[in-house]
KEDREN-100223 format. One record per atom (N, C-alpha, C): chain; atom name; x negated, y, z. Coordinates in steps of 0.2 Angstrom, whole numbers. Layout:
N
> A_CA_X_Y_Z
...
% end
This chain:
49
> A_N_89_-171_38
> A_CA_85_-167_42
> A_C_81_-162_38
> A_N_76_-164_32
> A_CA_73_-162_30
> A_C_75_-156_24
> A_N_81_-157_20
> A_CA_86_-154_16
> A_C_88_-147_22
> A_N_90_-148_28
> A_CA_90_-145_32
> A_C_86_-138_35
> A_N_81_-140_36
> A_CA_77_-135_37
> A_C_75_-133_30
> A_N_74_-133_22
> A_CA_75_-131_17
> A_C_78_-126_16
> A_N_85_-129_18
> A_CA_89_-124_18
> A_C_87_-117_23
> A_N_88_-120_27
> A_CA_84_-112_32
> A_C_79_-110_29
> A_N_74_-114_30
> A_CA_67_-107_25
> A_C_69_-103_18
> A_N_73_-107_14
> A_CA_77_-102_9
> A_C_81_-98_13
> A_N_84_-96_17
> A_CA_90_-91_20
> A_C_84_-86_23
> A_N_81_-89_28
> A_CA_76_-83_33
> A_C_70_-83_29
> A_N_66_-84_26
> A_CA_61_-81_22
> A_C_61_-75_20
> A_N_69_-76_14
> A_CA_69_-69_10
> A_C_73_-64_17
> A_N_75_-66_19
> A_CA_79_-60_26
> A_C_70_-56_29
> A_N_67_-62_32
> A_CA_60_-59_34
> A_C_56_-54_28
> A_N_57_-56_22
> A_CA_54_-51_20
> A_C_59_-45_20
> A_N_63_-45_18
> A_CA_69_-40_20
> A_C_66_-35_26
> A_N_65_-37_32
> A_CA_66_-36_37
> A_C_57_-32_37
> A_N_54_-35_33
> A_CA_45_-32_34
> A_C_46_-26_31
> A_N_47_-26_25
> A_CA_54_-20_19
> A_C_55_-15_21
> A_N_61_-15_28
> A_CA_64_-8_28
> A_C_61_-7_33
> A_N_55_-12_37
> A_CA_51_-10_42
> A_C_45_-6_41
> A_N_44_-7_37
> A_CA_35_-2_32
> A_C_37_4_31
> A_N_44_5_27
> A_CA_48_10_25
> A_C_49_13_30
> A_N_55_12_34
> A_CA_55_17_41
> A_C_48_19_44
> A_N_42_14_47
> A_CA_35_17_48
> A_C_33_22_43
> A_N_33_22_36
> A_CA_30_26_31
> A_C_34_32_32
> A_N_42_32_32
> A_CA_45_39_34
> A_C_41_43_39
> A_N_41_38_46
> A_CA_38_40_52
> A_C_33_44_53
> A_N_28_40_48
> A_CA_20_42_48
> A_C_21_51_44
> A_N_24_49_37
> A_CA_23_53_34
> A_C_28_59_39
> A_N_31_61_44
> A_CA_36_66_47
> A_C_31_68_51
> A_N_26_64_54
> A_CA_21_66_60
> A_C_15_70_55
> A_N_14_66_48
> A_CA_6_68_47
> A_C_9_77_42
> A_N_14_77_40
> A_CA_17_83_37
> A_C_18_89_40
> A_N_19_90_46
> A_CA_15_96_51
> A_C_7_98_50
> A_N_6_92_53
> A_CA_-3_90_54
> A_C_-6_95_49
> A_N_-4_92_43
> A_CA_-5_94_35
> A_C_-3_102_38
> A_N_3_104_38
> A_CA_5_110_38
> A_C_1_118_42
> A_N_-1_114_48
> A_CA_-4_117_54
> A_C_-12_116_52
> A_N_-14_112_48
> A_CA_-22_112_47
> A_C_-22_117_41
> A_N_-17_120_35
> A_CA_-17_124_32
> A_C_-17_130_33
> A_N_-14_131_39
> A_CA_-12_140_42
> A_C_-18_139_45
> A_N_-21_135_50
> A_CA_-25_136_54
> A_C_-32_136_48
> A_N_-34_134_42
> A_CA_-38_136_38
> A_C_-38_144_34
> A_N_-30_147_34
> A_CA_-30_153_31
> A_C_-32_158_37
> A_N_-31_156_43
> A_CA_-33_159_47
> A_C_-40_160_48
> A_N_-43_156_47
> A_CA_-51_157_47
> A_C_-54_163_41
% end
């Protein structure tokens, strides 16, 4: 029984971290597509001034 669940937390551990991984990654794309406007639009609107 014990050997058993071993084995799973060896198999799902490294997948979870895997999965926290391409999930930060995707978010961090995301953030960065929303904040790069923001960025872009705070630029014109300061040459504007």
């Amino acid at each position: 029984m014990y050997a058993r669940y071993l084995a799973m937390s060896l198999i799902v551990i490294p997948v979870l971290i895997l999965l926290v991984l391409l999930a930060s990654v995707i978010i961090g794309t995301f953030i960065s597509e929303l904040l790069y406007p923001l960025a872009e639009y705070t630029k014109i609107a300061e040459q504007i001034k």
